[in-house]
N, C-alpha and C positions, 0 to 999 in steps of 0.2 A: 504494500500500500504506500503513494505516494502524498506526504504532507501538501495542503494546501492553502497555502498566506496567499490573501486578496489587497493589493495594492490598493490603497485608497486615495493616492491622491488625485483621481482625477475627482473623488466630491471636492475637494478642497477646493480645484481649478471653477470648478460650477458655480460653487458660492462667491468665491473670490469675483466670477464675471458681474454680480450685481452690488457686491460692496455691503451685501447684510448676511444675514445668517443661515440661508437658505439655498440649497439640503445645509443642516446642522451632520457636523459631521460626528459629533458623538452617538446621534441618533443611530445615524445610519450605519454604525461599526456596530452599535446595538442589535439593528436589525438582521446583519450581516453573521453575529454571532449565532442568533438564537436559530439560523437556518441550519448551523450545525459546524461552522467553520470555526477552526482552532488556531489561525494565525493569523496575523494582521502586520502588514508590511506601510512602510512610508518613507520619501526622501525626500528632505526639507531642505530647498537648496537655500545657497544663500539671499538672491532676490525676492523669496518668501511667496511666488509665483501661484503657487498650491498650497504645501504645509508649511504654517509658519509656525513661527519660533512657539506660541501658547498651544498651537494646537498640540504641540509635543509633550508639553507638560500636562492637558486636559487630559489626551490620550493616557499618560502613564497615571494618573489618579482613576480615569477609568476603570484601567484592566486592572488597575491593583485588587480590585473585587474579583477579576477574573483571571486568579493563578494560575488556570491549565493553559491560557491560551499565551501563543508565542506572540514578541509584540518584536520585532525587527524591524531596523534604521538602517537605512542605505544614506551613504554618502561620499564625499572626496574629503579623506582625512585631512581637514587644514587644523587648526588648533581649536580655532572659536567651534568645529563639529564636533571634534574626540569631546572639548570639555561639555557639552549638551548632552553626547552620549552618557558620558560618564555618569553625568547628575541624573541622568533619567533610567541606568543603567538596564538596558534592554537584556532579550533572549539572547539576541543575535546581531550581532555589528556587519552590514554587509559592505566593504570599501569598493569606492568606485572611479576609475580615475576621468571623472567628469571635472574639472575644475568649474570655477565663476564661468557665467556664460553659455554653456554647453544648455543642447535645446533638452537632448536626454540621453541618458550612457547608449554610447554607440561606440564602444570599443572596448575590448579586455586590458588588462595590465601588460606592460612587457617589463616582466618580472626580471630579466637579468638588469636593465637599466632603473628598475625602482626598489630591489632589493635592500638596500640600505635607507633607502624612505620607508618599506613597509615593514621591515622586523620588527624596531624599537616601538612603531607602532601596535604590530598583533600582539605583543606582549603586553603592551599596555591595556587592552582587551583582556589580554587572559590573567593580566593582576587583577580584574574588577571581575573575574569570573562571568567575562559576556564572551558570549562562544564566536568566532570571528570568520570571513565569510571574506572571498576574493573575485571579483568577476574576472571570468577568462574566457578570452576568445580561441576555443580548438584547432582553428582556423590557422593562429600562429601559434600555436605549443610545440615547440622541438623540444628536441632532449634538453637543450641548454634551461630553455623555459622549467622543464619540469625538475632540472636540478637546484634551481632559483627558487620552486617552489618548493621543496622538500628543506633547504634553509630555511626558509621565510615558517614556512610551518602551522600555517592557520589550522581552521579545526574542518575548514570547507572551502569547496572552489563554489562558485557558480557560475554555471557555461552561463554566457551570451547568448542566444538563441536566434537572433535577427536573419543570419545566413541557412538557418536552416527551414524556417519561417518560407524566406523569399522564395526557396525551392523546392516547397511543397509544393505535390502535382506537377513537378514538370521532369525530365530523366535524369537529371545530375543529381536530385535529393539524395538516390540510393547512397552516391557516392561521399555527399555531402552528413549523410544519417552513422555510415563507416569512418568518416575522422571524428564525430563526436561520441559515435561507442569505444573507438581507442584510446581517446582522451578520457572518457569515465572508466576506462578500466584501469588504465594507468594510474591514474591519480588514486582510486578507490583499492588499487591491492596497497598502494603505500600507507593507506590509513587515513585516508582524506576524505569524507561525506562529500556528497554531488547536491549541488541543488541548481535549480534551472530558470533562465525567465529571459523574456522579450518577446514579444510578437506571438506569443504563444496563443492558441484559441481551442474554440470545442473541437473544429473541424480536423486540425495538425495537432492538437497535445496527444490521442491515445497513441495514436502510428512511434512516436515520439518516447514516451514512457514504454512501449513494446519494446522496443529496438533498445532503451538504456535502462535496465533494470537499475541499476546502483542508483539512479534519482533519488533520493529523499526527502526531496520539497521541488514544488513550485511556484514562483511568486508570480499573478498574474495582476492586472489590474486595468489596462485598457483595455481590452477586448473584452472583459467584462462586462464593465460599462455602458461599451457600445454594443452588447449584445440583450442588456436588457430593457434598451430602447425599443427592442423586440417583441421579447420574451417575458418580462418584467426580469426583477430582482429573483424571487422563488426561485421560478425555473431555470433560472440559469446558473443558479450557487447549488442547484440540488444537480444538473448535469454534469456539474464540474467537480462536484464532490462524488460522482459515479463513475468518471471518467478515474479519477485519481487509485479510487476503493480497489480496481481490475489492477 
């Protein structure tokens, strides 16, 4: 069975478009739980765009009521993030090397050039006992990559998914589906948990979870959204949470 954390900032972006509080987004993580989801994912960039700096704080008084459920913070470790993670200290730290600016992570780490940026920091993760999380693009993981990451040492990768996204339904997926099952096996016999996300939806996630069993999570959150512009809310957190169960 595959974990699954529903990305919320696109309610943040909804409200933020009229300037009041509508969707509230405590609500609607409320209503997101009680469907039966157990994780709750968010990245609070710095221009405050979607989730800003309270909703982080609302958030973590929230779940404080709700200890089973995972509550994970994606971000580009600068200082002014680590110390927000820290104080709010989440499940799960997921780093992302988005800096200021960036529209949304659209690429993995290249762990042999950032290795001395991200040790000192996954350590500082695992003094505050937050489990820590690396985006990586399979795409470019060579050996050198995977030696960078076995220093570095987190507790998880999480593939990028956009490339594989693009190439659902067309003939190179197959090939493209084979570099990211070699990349979750590599990383997963060293002792690394896999978790997965971008572009992901109902239609591409099973084929996806077939093909990589070591997945352990999924963090979705646009496709969601805009699938329950469809569907409602219900039906699409009860298909996603069926999809994940197989």
């Amino acid at each position: 069975m595959t974990f699954l954390s529903v990305n919320i900032n696109k309610v943040a972006t909804l409200r933020n478009s009229r300037g009041k509080n509508t969707p509230d987004l405590i609500d609607m993580t409320q209503r997101i739980l009680h469907l039966g989801v157990k994780g709750i994912t968010i990245h609070p960039r710095p221009d405050q765009r979607h989730i800003r700096k309270r909703d982080v704080y609302q958030l973590k008084e929230f779940l404080t009521n709700h200890p089973d459920v995972e509550f994970n913070i994606e971000g580009y470790p600068s200082d002014d993030f680590l110390s927000l993670v820290e104080q709010i200290n989440p499940t799960q730290c997921t780093l992302v090397p988005d800096p200021p600016g960036t529209l949304t992570s659209n690429a993995g780490w290249n762990l042999i050039d950032c290795k001395n940026q991200l040790q000192p920091v996954i350590q500082r993760l695992k003094d505050k006992s937050i489990r820590s999380a690396l985006f990586i693009d399979p795409n470019e993981f060579s050996t050198e990559q995977f030696e960078a990451l076995k220093t570095i040492q987190p507790d998880r990768i999480e593939l990028y998914t956009e490339s594989y996204a693009d190439s659902f339904g067309l003939e190179s997926n197959k090939q493209v589906i084979n570099t990211y099952a070699a990349c979750a096996q590599q990383v997963h016999q060293a002792g690394i948990k896999i978790n997965a996300g971008h572009d992901l939806n109902q239609e591409n996630l099973p084929l996806f979870l077939k093909s990589l069993p070591e997945v352990s999570e999924v963090s979705i959150g646009h496709a969601i959204f805009c699938e329950c512009l469809l569907d409602g809310l219900s039906k699409t957190i009860e298909t996603y949470l069926s999809i994940c169960s197989k």
